[in-house]
C-alpha positions as CSV (number, residue, x, y, z in Angstrom):
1,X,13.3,8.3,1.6
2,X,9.9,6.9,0.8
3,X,10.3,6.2,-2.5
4,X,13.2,4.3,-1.6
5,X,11.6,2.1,0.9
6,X,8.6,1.6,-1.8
7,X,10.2,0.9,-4.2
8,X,12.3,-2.1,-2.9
9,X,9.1,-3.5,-1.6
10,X,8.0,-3.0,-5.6
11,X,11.0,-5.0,-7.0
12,X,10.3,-8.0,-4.2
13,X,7.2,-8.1,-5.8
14,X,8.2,-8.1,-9.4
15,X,10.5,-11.3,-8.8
16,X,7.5,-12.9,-6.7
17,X,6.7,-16.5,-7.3
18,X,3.1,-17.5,-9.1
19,X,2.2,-18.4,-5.2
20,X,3.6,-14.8,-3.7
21,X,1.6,-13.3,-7.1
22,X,-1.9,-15.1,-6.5
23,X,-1.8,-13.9,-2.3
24,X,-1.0,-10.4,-3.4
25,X,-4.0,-10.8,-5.8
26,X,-6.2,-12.2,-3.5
27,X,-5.6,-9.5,-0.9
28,X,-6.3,-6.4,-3.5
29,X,-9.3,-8.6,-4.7
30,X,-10.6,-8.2,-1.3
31,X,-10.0,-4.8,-1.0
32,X,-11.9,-4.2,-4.7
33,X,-15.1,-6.1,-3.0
34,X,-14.9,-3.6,0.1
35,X,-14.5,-0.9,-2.4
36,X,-17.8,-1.9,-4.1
37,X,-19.5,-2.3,-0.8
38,X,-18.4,0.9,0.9
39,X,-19.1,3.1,-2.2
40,X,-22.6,1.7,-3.0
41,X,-22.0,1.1,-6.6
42,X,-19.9,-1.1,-8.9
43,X,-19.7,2.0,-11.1
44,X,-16.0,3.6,-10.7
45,X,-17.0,6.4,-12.0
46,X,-19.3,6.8,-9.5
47,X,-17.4,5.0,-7.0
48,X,-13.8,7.1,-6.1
49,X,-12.9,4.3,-3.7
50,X,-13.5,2.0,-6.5
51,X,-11.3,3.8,-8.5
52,X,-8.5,4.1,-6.5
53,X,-8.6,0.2,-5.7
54,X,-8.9,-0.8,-9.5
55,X,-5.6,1.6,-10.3
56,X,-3.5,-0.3,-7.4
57,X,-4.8,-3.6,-8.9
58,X,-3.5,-2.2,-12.4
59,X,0.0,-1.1,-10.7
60,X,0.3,-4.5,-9.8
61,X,-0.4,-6.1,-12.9
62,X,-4.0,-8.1,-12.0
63,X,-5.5,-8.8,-14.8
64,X,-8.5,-6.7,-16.3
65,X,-10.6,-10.0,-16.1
66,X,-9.9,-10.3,-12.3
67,X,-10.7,-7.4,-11.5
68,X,-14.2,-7.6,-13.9
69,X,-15.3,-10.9,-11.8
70,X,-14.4,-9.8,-8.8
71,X,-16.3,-6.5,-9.1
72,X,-19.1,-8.3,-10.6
73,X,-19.6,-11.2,-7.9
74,X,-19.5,-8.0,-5.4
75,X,-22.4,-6.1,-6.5
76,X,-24.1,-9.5,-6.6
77,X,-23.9,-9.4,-3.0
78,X,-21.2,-11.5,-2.8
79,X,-20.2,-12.5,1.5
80,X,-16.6,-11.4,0.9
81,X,-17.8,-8.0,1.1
82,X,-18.3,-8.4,4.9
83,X,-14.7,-7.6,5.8
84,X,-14.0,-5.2,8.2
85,X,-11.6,-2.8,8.7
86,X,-9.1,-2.8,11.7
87,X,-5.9,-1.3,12.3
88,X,-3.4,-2.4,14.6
89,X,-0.3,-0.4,15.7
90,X,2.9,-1.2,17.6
91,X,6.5,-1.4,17.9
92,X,9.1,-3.8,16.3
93,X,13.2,-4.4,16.8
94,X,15.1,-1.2,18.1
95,X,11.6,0.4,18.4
96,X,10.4,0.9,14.5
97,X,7.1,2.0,14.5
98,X,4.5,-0.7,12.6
99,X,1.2,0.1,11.7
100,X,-0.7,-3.0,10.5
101,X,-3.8,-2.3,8.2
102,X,-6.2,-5.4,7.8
103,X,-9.4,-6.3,6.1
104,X,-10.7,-10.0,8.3
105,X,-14.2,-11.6,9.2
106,X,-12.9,-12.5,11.9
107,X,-11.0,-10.1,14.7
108,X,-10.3,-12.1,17.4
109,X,-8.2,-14.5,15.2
110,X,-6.9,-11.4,13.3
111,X,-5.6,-9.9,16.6
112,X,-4.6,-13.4,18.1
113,X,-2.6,-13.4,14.8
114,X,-0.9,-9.9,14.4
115,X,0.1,-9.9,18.4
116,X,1.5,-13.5,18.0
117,X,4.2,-12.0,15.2
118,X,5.1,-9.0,17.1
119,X,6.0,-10.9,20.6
120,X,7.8,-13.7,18.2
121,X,10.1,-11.1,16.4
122,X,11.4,-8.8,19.1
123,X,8.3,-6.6,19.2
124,X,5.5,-5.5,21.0
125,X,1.9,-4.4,20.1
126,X,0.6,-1.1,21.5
127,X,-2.3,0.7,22.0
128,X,-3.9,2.5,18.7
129,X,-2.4,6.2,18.4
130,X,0.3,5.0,19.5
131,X,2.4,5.5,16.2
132,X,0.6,7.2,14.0
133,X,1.3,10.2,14.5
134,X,4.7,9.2,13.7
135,X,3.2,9.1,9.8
136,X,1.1,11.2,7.4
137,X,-1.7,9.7,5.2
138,X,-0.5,11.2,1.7
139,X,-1.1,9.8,-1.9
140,X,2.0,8.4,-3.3
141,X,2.6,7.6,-7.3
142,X,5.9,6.3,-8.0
143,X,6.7,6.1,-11.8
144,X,9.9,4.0,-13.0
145,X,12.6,5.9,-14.5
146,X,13.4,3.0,-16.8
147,X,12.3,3.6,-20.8
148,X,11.0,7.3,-19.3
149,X,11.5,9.6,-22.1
150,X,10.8,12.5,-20.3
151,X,13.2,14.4,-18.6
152,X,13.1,15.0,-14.5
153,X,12.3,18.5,-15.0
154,X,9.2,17.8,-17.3
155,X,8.1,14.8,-14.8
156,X,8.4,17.6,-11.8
157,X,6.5,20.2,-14.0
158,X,4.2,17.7,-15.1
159,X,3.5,16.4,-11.3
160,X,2.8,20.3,-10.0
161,X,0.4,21.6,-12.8
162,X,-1.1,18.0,-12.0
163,X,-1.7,19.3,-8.6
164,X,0.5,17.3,-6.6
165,X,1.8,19.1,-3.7
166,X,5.4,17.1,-3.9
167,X,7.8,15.8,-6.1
168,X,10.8,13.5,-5.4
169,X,13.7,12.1,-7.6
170,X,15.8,9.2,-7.1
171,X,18.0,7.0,-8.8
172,X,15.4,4.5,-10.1
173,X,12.4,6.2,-9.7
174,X,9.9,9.4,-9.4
175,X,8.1,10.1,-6.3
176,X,4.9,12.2,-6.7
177,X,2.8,13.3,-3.3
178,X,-0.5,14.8,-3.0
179,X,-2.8,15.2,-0.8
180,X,-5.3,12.5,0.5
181,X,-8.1,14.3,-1.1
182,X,-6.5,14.8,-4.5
183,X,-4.9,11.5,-4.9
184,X,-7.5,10.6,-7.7
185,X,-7.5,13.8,-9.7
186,X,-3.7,13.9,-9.9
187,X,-3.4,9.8,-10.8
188,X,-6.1,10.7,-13.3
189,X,-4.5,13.9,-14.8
190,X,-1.3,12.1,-15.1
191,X,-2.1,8.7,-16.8
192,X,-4.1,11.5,-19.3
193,X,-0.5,12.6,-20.1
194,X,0.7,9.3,-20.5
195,X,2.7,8.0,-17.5
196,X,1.8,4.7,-16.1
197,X,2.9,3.6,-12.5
198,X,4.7,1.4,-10.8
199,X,2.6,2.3,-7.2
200,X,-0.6,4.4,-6.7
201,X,-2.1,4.5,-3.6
202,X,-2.6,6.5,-0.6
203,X,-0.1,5.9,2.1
204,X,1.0,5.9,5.8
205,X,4.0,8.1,5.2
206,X,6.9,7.7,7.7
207,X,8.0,11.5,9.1
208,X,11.1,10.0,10.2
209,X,12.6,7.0,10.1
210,X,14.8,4.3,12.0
211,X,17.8,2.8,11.4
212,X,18.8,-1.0,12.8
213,X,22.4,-1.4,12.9
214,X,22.1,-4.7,14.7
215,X,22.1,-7.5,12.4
216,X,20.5,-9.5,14.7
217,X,17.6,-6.9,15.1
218,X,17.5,-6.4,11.5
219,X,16.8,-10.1,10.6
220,X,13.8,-10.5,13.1
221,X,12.1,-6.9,11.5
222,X,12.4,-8.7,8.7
223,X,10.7,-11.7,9.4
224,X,8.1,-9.7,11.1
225,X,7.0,-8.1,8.4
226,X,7.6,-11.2,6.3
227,X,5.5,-12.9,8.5
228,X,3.1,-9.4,8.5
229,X,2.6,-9.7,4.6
230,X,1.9,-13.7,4.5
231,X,-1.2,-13.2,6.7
232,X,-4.3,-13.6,4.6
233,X,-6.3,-10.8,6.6
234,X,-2.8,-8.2,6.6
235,X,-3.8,-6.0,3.4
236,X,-0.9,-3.0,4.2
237,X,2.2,-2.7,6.6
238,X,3.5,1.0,6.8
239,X,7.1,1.3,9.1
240,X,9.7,3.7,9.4
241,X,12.3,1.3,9.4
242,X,15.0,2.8,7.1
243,X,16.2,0.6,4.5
């Protein structure tokens, strides 16, 4: 059910407002600078992590001259490049598992920040490891079914002599999974036959996942991770709640 959960994150994001638009491009912005820090070059081609951040910005429709500047003021040595990365993990309504990936320059507000939402909305913050291994890092493309030409059998075909280790079809869209490691190669060897995507990044992949009958309980996980995604230093929020 990943694809499910993803893609209704997706189609929030489509009908975003310019505001919701600029924080989502802000936040991969500072991911590309991190990219170009970490991987000691400006250079995708040299620079996987690069890469892999300038095909999620495309995904979500930043435009190419964002993404130029940005990676240009970086290798100038630019101070947003001294984010760090921290990941918090914990528990939210009826016990869904949250793990809360951030890029901040400053932790103790980060943490102030991220425990302050869990105790407000019926969660709790734990201890890191503490749900993790509830999830399984894998590289996720999801491809929209809408104005596809190809069939699901030449998608599926197409995904496994691409490498990918899984395939996954749904009413609206194609789920393809590989592994970590061969995220890049598969992306690559796909949008070389064409496909374009709706999602590409590697993800915190739920191995089972929770349902909140409580409507009560539903409504404050929801503000949580509401609350979660508004937070300038939050870059990714991976649950297993079932939706």
């Amino acid at each position: 059910m990943s694809g499910h959960n993803k893609w209704s994150k997706i189609k929030q994001k489509k009908g975003s407002n310019d505001a919701a638009r600029a924080k989502i491009f802000t936040k991969i912005g500072r991911e590309l600078a991190v990219a170009v820090r970490d991987g000691g070059s400006a250079d995708p081609a040299a620079n996987s992590k690069l890469r892999d951040c300038i095909a999620k910005a495309k995904a979500n429709n930043v435009p190419n001259e964002n993404i130029e500047r940005i990676i240009k003021k970086a290798a100038g040595g630019d101070s947003s490049a001294s984010y760090e990365a921290i990941t918090y993990e914990g528990y939210g309504p009826n016990g869904v598992a949250v793990i809360v990936e951030t890029l901040t320059d400053n932790r103790n507000r980060t943490a102030a920040d991220v425990r302050h939402f869990f105790d407000k909305f019926g969660g709790n913050l734990g201890t890191p490891g503490c749900v993790s291994f509830m999830f399984e890092k894998k590289g996720v493309l999801l491809i929209d079914r809408e104005d596809l030409e190809k069939t699901e059998d030449e998608v599926m075909e197409d995904s496994l002599l691409s490498g990918a280790a899984d395939f996954e079809a749904e009413e609206e869209v194609f789920t393809v999974y590989t592994e970590p490691s061969e995220f890049s190669t598969v992306r690559d060897a796909m949008a070389g036959l064409g496909y374009e995507f709706a999602s590409a990044e590697v993800e915190m992949v739920p191995n089972t996942y929770t349902v909140i009958d409580d409507e009560t309980a539903s409504e404050k996980m929801q503000r949580l991770l509401d609350a979660l995604d508004d937070n300038d230093d939050v870059q990714n929020v991976w649950h297993n709640r079932e939706e």
